[in-house]
One Martini backbone bead per residue (centre of mass of N, CA, C, O) as a GRO file, in nm:
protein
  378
    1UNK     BB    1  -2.007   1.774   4.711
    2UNK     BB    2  -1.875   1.587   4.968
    3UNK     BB    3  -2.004   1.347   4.999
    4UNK     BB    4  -1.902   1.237   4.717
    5UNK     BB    5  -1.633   1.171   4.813
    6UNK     BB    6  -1.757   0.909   4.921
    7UNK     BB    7  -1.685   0.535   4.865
    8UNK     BB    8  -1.739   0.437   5.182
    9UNK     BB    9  -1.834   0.380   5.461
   10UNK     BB   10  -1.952   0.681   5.672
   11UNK     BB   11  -1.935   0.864   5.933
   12UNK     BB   12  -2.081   1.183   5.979
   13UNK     BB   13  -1.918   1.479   6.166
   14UNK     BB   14  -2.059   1.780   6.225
   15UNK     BB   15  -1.938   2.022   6.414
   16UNK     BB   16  -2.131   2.294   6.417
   17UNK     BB   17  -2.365   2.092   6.469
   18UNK     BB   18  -2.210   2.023   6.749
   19UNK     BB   19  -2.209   2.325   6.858
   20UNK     BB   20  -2.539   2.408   6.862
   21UNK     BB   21  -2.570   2.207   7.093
   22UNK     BB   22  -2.375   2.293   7.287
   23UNK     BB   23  -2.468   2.566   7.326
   24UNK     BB   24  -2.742   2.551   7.393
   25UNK     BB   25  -2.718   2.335   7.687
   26UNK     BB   26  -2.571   2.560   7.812
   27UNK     BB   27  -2.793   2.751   7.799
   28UNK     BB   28  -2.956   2.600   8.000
   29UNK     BB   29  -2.787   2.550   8.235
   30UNK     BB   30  -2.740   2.855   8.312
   31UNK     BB   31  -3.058   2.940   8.342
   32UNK     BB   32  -3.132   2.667   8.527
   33UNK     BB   33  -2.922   2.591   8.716
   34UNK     BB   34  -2.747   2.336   8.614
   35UNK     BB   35  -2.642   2.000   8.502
   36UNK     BB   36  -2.497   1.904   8.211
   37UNK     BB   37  -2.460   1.581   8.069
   38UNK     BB   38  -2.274   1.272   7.903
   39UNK     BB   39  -2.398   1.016   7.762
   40UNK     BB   40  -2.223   0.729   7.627
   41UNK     BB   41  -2.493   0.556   7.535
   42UNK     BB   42  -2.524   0.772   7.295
   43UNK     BB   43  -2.214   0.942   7.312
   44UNK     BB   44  -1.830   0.807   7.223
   45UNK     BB   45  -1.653   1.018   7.080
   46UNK     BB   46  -1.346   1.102   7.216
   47UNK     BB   47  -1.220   1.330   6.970
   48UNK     BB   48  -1.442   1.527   7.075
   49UNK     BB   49  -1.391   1.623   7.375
   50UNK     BB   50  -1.246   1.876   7.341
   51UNK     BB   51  -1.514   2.044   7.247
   52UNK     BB   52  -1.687   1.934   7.515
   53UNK     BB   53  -1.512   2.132   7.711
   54UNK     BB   54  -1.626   2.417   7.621
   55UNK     BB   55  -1.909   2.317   7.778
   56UNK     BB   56  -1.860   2.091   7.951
   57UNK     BB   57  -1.752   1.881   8.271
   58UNK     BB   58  -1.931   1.610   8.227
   59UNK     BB   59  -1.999   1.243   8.264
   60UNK     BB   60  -2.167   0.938   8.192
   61UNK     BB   61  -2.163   0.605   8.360
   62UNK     BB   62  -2.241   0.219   8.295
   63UNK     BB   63  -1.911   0.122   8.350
   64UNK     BB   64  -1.565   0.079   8.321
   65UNK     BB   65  -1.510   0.164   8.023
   66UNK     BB   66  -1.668   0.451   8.065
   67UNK     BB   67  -1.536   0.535   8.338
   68UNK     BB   68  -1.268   0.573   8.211
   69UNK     BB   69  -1.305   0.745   7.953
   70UNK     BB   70  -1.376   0.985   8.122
   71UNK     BB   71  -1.072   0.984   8.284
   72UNK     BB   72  -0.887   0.985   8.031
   73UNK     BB   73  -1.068   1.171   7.800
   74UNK     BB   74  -1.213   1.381   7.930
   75UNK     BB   75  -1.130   1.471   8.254
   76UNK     BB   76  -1.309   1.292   8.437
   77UNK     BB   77  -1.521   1.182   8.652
   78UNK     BB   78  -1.771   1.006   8.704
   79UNK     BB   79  -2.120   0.934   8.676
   80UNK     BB   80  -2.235   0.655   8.804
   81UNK     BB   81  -2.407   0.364   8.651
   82UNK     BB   82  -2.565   0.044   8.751
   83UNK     BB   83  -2.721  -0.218   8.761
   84UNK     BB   84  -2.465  -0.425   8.820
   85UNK     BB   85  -2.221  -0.464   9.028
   86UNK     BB   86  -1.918  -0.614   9.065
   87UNK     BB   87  -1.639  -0.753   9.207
   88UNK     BB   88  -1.402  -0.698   8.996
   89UNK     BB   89  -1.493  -0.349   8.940
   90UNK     BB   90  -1.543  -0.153   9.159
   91UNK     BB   91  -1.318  -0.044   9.260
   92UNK     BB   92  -1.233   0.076   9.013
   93UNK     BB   93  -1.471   0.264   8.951
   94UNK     BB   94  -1.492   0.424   9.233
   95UNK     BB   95  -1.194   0.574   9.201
   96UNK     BB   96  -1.331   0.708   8.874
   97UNK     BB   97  -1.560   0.842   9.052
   98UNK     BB   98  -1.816   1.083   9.177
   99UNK     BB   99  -2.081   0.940   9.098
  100UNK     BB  100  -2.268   0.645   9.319
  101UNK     BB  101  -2.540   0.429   9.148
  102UNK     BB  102  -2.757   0.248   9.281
  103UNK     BB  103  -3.006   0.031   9.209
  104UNK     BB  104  -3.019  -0.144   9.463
  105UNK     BB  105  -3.009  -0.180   9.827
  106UNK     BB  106  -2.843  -0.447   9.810
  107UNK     BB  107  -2.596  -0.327   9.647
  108UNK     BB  108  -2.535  -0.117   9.852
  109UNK     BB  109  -2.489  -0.345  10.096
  110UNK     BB  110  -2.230  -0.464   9.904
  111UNK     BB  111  -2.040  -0.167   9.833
  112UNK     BB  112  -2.047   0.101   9.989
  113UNK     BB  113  -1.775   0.025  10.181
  114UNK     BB  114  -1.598  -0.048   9.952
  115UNK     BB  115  -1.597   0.239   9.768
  116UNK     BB  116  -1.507   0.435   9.975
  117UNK     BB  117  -1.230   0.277  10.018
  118UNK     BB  118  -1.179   0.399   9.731
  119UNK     BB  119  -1.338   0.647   9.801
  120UNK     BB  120  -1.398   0.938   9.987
  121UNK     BB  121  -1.539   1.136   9.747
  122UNK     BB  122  -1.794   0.980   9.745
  123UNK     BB  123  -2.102   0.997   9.554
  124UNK     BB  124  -2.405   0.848   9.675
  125UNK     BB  125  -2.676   0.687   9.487
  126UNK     BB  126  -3.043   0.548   9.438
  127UNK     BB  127  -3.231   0.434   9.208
  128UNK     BB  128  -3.528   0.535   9.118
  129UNK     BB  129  -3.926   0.456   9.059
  130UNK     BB  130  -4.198   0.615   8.969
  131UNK     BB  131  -4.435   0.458   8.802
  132UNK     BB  132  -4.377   0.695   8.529
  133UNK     BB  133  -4.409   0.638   8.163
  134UNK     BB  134  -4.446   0.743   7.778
  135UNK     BB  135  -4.284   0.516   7.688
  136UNK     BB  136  -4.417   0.293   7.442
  137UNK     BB  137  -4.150   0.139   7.404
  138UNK     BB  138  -4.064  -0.135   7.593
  139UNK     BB  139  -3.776  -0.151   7.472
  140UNK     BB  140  -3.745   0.177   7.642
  141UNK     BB  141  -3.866   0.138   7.937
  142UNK     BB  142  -3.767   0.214   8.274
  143UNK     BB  143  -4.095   0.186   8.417
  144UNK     BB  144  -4.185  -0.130   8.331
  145UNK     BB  145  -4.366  -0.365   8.402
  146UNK     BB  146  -4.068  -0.534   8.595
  147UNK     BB  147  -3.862  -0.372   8.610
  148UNK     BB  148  -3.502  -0.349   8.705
  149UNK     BB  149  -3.522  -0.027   8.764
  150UNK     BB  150  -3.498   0.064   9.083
  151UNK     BB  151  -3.683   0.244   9.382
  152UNK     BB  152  -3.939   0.222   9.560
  153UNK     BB  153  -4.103   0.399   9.789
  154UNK     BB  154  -4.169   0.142   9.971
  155UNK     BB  155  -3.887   0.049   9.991
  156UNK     BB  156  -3.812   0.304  10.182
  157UNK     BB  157  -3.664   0.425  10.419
  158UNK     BB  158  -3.682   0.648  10.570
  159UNK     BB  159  -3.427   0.689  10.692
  160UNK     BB  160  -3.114   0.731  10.493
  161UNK     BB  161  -2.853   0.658  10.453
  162UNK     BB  162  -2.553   0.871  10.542
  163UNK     BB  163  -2.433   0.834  10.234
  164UNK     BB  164  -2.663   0.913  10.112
  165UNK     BB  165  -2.677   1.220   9.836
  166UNK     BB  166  -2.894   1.089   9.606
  167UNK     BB  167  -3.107   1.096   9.327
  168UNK     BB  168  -3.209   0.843   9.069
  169UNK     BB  169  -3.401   0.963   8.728
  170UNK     BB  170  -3.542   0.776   8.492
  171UNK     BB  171  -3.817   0.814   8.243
  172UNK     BB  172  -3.703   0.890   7.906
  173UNK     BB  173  -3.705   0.937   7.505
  174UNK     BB  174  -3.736   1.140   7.357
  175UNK     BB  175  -3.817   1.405   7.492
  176UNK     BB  176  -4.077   1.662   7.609
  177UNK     BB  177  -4.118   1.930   7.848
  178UNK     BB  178  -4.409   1.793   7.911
  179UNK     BB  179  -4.320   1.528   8.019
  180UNK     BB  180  -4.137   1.617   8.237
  181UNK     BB  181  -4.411   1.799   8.399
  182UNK     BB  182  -4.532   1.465   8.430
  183UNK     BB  183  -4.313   1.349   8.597
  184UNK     BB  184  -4.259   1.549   8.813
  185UNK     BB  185  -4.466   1.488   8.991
  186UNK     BB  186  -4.447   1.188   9.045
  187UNK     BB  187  -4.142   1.251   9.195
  188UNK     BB  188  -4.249   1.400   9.401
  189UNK     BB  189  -4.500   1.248   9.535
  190UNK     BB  190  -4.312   1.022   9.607
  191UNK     BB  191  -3.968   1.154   9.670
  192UNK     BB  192  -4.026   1.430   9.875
  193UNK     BB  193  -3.947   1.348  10.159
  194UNK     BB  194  -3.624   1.290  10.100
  195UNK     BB  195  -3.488   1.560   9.992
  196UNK     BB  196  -3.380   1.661  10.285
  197UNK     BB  197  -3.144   1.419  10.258
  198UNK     BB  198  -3.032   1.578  10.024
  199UNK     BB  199  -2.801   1.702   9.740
  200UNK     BB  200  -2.917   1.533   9.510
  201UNK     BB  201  -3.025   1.513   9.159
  202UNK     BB  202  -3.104   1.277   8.869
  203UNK     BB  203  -3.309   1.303   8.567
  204UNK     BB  204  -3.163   1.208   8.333
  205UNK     BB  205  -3.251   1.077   7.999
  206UNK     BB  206  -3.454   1.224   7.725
  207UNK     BB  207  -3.366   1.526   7.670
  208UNK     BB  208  -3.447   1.676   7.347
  209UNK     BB  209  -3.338   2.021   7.340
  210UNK     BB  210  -3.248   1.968   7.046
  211UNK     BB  211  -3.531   2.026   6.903
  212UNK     BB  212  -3.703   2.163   6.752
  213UNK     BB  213  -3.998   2.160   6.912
  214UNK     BB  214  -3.906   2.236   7.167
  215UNK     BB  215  -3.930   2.368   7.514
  216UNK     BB  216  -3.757   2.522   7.656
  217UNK     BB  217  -3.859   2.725   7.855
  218UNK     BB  218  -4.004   2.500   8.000
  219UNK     BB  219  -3.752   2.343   8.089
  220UNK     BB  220  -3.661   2.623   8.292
  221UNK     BB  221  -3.927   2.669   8.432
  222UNK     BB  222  -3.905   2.432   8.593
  223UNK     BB  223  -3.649   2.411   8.724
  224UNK     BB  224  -3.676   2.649   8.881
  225UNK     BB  225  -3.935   2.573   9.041
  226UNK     BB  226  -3.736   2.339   9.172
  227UNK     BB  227  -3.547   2.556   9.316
  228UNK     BB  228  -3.740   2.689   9.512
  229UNK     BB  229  -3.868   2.432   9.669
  230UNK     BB  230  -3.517   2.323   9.617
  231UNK     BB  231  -3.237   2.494   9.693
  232UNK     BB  232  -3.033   2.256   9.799
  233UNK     BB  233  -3.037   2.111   9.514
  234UNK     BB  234  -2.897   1.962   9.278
  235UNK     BB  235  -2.891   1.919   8.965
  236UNK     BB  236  -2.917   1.689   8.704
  237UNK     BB  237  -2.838   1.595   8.337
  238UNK     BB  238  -2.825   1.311   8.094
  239UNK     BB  239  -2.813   1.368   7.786
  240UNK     BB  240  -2.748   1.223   7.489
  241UNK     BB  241  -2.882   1.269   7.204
  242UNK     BB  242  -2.868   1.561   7.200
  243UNK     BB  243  -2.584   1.621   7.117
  244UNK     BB  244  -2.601   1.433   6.831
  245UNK     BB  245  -2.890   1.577   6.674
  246UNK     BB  246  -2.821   1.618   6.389
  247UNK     BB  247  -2.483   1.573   6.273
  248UNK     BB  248  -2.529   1.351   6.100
  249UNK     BB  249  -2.419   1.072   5.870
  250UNK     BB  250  -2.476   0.791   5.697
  251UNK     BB  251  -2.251   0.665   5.446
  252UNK     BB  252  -2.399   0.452   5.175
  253UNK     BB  253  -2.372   0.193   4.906
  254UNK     BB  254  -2.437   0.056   4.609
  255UNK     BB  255  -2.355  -0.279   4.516
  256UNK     BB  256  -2.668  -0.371   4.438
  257UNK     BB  257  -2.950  -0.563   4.254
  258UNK     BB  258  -3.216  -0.698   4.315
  259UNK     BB  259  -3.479  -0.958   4.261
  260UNK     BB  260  -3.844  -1.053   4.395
  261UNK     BB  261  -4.159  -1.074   4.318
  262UNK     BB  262  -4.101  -0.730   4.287
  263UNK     BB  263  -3.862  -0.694   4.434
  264UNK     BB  264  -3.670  -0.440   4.512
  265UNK     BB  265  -3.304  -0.452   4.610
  266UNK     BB  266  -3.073  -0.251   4.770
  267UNK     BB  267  -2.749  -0.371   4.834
  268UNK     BB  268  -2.535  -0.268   5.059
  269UNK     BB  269  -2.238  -0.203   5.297
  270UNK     BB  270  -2.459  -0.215   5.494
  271UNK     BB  271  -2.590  -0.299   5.845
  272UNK     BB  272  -2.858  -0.305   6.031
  273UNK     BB  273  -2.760  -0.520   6.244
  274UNK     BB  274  -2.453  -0.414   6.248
  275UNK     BB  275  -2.486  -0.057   6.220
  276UNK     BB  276  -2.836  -0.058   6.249
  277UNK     BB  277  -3.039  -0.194   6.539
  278UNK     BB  278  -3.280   0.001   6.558
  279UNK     BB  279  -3.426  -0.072   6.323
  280UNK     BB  280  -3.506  -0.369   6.437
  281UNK     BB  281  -3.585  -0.348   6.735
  282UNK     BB  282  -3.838  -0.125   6.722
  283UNK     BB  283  -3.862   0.035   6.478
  284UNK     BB  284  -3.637   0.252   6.342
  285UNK     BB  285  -3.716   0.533   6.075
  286UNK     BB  286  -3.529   0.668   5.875
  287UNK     BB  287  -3.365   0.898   5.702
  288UNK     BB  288  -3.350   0.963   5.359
  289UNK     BB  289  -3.183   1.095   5.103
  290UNK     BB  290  -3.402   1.147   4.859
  291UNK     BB  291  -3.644   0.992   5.001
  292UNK     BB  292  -3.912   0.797   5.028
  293UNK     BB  293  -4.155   0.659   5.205
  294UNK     BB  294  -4.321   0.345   5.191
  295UNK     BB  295  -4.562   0.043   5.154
  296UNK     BB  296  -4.492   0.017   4.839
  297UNK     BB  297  -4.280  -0.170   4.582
  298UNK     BB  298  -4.396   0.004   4.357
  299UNK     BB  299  -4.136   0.207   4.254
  300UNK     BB  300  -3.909   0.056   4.485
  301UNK     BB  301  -3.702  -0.004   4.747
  302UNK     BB  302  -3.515  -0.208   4.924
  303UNK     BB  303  -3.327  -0.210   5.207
  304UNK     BB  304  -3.015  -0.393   5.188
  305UNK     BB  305  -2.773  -0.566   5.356
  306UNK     BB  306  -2.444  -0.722   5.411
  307UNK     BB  307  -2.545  -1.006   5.554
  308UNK     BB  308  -2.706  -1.304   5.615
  309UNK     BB  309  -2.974  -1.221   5.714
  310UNK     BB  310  -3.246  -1.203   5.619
  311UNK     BB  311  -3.362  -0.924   5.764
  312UNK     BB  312  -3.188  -0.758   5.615
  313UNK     BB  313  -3.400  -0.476   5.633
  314UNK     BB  314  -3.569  -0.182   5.498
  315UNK     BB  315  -3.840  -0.111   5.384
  316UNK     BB  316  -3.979   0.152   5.107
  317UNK     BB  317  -3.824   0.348   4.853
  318UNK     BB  318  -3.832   0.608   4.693
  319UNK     BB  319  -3.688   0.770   4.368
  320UNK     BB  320  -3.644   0.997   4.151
  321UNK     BB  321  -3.487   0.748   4.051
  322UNK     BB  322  -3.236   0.489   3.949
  323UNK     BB  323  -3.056   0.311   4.104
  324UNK     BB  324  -2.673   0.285   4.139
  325UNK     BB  325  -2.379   0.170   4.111
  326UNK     BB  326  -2.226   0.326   4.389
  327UNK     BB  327  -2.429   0.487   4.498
  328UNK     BB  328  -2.532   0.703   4.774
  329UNK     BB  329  -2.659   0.638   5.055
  330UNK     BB  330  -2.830   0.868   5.314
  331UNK     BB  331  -2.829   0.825   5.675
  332UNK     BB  332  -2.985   1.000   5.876
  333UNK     BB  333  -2.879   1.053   6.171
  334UNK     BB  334  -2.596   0.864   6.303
  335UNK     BB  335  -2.465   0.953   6.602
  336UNK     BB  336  -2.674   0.860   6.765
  337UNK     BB  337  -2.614   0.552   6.919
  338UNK     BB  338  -2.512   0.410   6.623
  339UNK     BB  339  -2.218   0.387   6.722
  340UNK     BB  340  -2.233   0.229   7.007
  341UNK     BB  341  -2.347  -0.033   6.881
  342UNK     BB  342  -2.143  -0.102   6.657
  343UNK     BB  343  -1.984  -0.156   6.913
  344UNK     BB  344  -1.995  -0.120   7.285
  345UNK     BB  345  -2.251  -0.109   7.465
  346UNK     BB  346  -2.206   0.071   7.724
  347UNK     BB  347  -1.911  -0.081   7.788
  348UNK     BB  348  -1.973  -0.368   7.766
  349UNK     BB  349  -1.851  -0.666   7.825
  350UNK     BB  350  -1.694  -0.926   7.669
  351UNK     BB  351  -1.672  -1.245   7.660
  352UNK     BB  352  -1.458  -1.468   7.694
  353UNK     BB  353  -1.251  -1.694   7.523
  354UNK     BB  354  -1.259  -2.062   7.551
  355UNK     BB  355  -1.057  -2.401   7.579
  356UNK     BB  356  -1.168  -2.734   7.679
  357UNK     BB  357  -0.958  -2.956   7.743
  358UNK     BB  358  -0.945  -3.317   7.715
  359UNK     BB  359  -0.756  -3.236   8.004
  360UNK     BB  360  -0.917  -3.046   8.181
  361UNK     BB  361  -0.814  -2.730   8.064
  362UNK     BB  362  -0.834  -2.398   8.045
  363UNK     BB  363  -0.823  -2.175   7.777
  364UNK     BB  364  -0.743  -1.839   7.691
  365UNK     BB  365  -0.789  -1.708   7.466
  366UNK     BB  366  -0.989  -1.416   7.471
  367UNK     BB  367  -0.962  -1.089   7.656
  368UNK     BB  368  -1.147  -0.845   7.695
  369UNK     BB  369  -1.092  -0.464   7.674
  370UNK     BB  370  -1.043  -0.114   7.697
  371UNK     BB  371  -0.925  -0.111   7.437
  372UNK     BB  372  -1.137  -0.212   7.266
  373UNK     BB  373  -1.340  -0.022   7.347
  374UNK     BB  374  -1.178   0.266   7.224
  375UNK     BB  375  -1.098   0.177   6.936
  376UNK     BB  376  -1.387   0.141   6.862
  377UNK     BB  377  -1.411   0.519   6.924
  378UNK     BB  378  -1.191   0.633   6.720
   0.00000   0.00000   0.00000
């Protein structure tokens, strides 16, 4: 077997299966007549846009370094959302975005003037909050009670800025097009008297199309049903997970096993705090190949990391056999989030590193850039 002959930590993206979920996508933005795009914030390895652009056209982007990502290496301007552009950045995001979506009316306020003059083919567009989502993990909620994200229909003007020509709204996580059909209310609802004033929706990323008890079906025929409704809205989904969906594993080794008051630990060459966080953030539990979870310590092994962190480690697995140093532990599905999580998530800029000097000077050691970023999603 080819995993075999793997020995040092390695996320495998298998081609094939990658090919079978961008197939699948493509069909479903043809049959629903929607735009399906790439959403960096969960898969952003550039040496594979060759083949993303055999099936799809753009690519969205919440920083300027992911729209950097999409305009220099997927080769089409982003669809660009961010909690909050900066002074230092709008400039540049403006100039390589097809699509600019504000998050609060103020922030509107503040760029929409200066984004135009720097690229006049901009459409701009405005996070809106739907005030209803399924997602039960307050930790990925972007509807949850005080969120940071979108403009509730309280607060918009009857009739809006006529730069507005679209709303972006993102309220699901992983989920079944039967949320979406109970979401797809409550947005409708809520923000259907602006539609009239509008050119597009973007209805955001948490579409798992791809797996394998998703109901496609169902979600061609809301599509489909929201086009006769309003014909004349362009419609935008931008999922993440789906395309990366069980498309390879993340490969690491046993370098130990130590023992403690009955707790057998095989520790690893990978960090789950630093190379799976959704495990530890979330908390979620990824599926070992040829092991089982369990609740009891007796009969099998906690996977520990191989960081300083004490909490470094990960529930208790039994093994058909006893685990060797050296054997490959194999951690399905770990091509979306789990690869942007390890590099720059989301794009986003690390801070300066600077050393304040005894005469009061400060001196830049270290600022990170966009080659930071890009060079780590190599």
């Amino acid at each position: 077997m080819i995993y075999e002959q793997i020995n040092r930590p390695t996320y495998v993206l298998e081609e094939q299966k990658l090919r079978n979920n961008l197939s699948l996508i493509k069909s479903v933005a043809k049959e629903a007549d929607v735009e399906i795009i790439l959403a960096f914030k969960a898969y952003a390895l550039w040496r594979t846009f060759p083949i993303f652009r055999e099936y799809i056209g753009a690519t969205t982007a919440s920083s300027l370094h992911e729209a950097r990502l999409a305009y220099e290496e997927f080769g089409t301007p982003a669809h660009t959302y961010s909690p909050a552009y900066t002074d230092y950045e709008i400039d540049d995001i403006a100039r390589i975005s097809s699509h600019l979506t504000f998050n609060s009316l103020s922030q509107y306020e503040r760029y929409h003037e200066r984004a135009t003059r720097q690229n006049p083919k901009l459409q701009l567009g405005l996070r809106v909050n739907p005030q209803y989502s399924e997602v039960e993990t307050l930790l990925y909620n972007p509807c949850a009670p005080g969120t940071r994200f979108g403009v509730r229909s309280t607060a918009l003007p009857t009739q809006l800025p006529p730069d507005i020509t679209g709303f972006h709204c993102h309220c699901h996580c992983e989920s079944g097009s039967d949320v979406f059909q109970r979401s797809l209310q409550h947005i409708e609802e809520r923000f259907s008297p602006w539609f009239p004033q509008l050119k597009w929706i973007n209805f955001g990323g948490g579409h798992l199309m791809t797996r394998a008890d998703y109901d496609i079906p169902l979600l061609i025929s809301l599509l489909r049903d929201f086009h006769s409704r309003y014909p004349w809205l362009h419609v935008i989904l931008e999922p993440g997970s789906a395309f990366g969906w069980q498309t390879g594993p993340l490969v690491a080794q046993v370098v130990d096993i130590v023992e403690d008051e009955g707790i057998r630990t095989a520790i690893l060459n990978v960090s789950f705090t630093c190379h799976m966080p959704d495990c530890l953030e979330m908390p979620y539990m990824p599926t070992v190949r040829g092991a089982k979870e369990t609740s009891s310590p007796q009969s099998s092994y906690r996977l520990g990391g191989c960081s300083c962190l004490s909490g470094d480690y990960l529930g208790y697995w039994q093994f058909d056999h006893d685990l060797q140093i050296g054997e490959n532990i194999i951690f399905e599905d770990m091509n979306h989030y789990t690869t942007v999580k390890t590099t720059m998530f989301n794009g986003v800029s690390h801070p300066d590193i600077a050393l304040l000097h005894t005469d009061g000077t400060l001196e830049t050691l270290r600022h990170y850039s966009y080659e930071d970023y890009r060079d780590r999603m190599d």
